[in-house]
SEFI-887159 format. One line per field, with one value per residue: residue number from 1; x, y, z of N, C-alpha, C in turn. Coordinates in nm, 4 decimals, decimal comma, padded with zeros to 6 digits. Example, Ala and Ser with C-alpha at 12.3 -4.5 7.8 and 13.67 -1.06 7.14 Angstrom:
% residues 2
num: [1/2]
n_c1: [01,3190/01,2850]
n_c2: [-00,5690/-00,2250]
n_c3: [00,7800/00,7080]
ca_c1: [01,2300/01,3670]
ca_c2: [-00,4500/-00,1060]
ca_c3: [00,7800/00,7140]
c_c1: [01,3200/01,2900]
c_c2: [-00,3300/00,0030]
c_c3: [00,7800/00,7870]
This chain:
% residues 84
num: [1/2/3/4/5/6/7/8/9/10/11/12/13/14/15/16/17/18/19/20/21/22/23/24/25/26/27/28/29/30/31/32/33/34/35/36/37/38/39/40/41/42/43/44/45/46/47/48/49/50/51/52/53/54/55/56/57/58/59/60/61/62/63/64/65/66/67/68/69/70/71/72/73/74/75/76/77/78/79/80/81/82/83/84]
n_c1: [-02,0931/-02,0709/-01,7754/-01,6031/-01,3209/-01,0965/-00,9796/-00,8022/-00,6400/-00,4693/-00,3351/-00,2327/-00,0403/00,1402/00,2294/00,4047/00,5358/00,7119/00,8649/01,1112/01,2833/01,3688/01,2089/00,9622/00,8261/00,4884/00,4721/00,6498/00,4994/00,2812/00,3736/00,4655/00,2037/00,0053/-00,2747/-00,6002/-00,8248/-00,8424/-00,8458/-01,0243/-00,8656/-00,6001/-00,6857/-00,7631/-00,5700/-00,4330/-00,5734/-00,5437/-00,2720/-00,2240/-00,2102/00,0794/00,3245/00,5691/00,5736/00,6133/00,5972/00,6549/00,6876/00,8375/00,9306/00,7590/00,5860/00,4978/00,1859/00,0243/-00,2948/-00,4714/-00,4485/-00,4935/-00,5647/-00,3914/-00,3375/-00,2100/-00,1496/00,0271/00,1802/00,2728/00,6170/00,5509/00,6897/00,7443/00,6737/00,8267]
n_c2: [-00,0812/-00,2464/-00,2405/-00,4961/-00,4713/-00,6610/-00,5507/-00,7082/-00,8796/-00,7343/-00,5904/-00,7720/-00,8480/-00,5918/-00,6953/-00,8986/-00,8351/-00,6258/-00,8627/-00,9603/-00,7177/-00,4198/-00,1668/-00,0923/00,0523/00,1181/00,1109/-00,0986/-00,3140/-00,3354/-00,4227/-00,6453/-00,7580/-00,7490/-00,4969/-00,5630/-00,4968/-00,2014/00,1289/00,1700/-00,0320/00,0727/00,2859/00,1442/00,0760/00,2901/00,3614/00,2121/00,2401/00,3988/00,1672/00,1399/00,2104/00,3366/00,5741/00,7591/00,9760/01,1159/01,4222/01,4899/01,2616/01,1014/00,8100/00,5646/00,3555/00,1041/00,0593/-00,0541/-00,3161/-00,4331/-00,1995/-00,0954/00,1556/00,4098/00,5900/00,8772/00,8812/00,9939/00,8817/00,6293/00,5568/00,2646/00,1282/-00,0947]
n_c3: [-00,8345/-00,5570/-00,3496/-00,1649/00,0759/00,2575/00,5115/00,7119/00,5426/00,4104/00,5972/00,7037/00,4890/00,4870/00,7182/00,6418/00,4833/00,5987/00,7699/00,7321/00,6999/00,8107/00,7183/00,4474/00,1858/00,0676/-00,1501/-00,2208/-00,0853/-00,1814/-00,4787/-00,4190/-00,3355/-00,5501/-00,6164/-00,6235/-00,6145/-00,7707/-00,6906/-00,4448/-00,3042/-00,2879/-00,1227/00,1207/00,2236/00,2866/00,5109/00,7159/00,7838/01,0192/01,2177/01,2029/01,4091/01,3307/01,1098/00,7566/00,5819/00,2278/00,0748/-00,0941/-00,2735/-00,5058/-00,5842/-00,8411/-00,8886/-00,9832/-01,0794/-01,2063/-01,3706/-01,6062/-01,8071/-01,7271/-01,5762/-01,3501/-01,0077/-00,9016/-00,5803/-00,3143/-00,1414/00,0995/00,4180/00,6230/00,9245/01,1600]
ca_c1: [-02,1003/-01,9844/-01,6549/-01,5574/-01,2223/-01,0858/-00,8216/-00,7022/-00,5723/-00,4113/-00,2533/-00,1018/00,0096/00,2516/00,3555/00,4727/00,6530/00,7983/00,9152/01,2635/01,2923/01,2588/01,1077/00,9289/00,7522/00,3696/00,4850/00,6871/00,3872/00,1972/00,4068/00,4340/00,0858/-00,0498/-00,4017/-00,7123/-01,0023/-00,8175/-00,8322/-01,0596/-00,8100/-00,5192/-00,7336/-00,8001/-00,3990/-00,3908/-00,6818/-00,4318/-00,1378/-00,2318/-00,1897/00,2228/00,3745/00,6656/00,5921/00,6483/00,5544/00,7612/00,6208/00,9170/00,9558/00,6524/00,5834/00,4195/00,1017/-00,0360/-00,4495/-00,5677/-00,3058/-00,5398/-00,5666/-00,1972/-00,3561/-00,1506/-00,1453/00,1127/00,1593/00,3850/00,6755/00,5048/00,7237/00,6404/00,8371/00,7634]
ca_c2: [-00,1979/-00,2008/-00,2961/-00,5491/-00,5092/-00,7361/-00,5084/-00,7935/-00,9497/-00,5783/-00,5639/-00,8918/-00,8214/-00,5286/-00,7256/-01,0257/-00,7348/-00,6127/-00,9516/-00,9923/-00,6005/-00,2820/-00,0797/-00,1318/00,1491/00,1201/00,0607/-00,2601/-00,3653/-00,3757/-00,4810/-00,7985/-00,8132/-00,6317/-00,4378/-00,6669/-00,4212/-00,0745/00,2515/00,1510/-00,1247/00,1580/00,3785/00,0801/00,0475/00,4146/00,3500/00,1283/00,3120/00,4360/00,0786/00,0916/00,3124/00,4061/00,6077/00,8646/01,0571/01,2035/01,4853/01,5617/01,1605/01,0727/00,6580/00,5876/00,2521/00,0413/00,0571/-00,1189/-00,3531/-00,4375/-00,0919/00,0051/00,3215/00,4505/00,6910/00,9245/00,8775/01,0039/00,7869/00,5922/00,4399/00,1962/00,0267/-00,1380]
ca_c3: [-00,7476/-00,4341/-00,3014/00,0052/00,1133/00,3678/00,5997/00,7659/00,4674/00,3824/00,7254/00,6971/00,3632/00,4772/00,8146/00,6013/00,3722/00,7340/00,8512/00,7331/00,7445/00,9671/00,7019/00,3325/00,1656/00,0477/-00,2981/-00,2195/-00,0616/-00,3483/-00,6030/-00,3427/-00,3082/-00,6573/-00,6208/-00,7156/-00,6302/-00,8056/-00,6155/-00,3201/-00,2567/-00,1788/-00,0092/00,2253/00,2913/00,3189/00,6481/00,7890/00,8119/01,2014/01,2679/01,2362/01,5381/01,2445/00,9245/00,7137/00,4274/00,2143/-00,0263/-00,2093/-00,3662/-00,5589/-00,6290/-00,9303/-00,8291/-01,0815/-00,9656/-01,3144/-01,4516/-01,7609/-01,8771/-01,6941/-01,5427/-01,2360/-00,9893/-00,8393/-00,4364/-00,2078/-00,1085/00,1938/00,4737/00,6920/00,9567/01,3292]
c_c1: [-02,0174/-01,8943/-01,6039/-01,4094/-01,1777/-00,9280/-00,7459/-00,5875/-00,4574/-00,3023/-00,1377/-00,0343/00,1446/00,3057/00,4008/00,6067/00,7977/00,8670/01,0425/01,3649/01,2375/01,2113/01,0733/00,8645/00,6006/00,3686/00,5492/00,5971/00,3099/00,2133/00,4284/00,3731/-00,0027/-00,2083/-00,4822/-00,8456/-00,9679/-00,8031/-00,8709/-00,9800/-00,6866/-00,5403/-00,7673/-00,6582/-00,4013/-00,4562/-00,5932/-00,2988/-00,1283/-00,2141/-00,0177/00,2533/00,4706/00,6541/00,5923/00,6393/00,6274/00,6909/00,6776/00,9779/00,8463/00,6684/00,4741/00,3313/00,0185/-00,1925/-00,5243/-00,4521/-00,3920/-00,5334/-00,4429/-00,2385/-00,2482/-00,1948/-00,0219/00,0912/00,2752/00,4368/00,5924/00,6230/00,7358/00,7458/00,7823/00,8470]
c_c2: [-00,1736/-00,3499/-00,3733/-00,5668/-00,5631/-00,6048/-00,5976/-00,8322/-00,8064/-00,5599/-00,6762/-00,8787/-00,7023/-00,5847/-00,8331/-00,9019/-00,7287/-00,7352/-01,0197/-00,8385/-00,4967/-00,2282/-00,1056/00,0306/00,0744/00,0454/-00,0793/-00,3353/-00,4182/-00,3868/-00,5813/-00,9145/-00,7006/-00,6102/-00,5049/-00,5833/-00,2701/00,0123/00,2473/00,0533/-00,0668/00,2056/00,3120/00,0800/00,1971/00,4387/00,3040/00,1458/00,3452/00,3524/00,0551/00,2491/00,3870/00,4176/00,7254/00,9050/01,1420/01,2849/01,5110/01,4489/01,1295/00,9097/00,6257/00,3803/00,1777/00,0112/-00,0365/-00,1798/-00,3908/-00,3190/-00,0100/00,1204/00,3155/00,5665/00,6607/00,8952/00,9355/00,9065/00,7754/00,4850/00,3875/00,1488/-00,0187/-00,0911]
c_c3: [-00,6218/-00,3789/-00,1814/00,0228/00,2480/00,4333/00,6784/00,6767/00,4087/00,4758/00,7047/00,5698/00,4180/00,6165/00,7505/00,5174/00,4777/00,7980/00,8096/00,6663/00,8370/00,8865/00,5377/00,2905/00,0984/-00,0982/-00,3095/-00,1975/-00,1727/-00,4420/-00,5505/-00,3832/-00,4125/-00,6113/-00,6823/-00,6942/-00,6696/-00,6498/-00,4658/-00,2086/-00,1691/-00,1022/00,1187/00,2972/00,3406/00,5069/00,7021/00,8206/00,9736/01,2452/01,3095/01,3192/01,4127/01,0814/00,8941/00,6114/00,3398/00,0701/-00,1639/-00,3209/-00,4020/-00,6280/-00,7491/-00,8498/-00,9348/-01,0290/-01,0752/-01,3874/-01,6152/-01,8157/-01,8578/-01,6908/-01,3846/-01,1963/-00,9039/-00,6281/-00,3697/-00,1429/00,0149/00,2673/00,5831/00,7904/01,1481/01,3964]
């Protein structure tokens, strides 16, 4: 089936994170605002990243992401962080 994710609601989701800090990572984000459409739902945050002027990837901390909370599958991500 196919998937509609709203990116607005995504966007505003990590500038509300950002608005009583300078910087959050990807994972605060979405334990915030938990994942309701799985995998396609990160990969939509991941699109949206070019939107903040300040971020950074870090290879060598790995974040664990809850993508299916009924079945409690995760995946691994690279720390993501974010910041205006």
């Amino acid at each position: 089936s196919n998937v509609i994710i709203d990116k607005k609601v995504l966007e505003h989701n990590i500038r509300q994170t950002l608005k009583n800090q300078t910087q959050t990572t990807l994972c605060d984000v979405i334990s915030q605002y938990p994942l309701k459409q799985g995998l396609p739902e990160l990969f939509a945050y991941f699109s949206l990243l070019n939107k903040f002027p300040h971020k950074s990837v870090s290879d060598k901390k790995q974040q664990g992401v809850v993508f299916d909370y009924e079945s409690n599958k995760r995946i691994q991500i690279p720390e993501i962080i974010i910041s205006l």
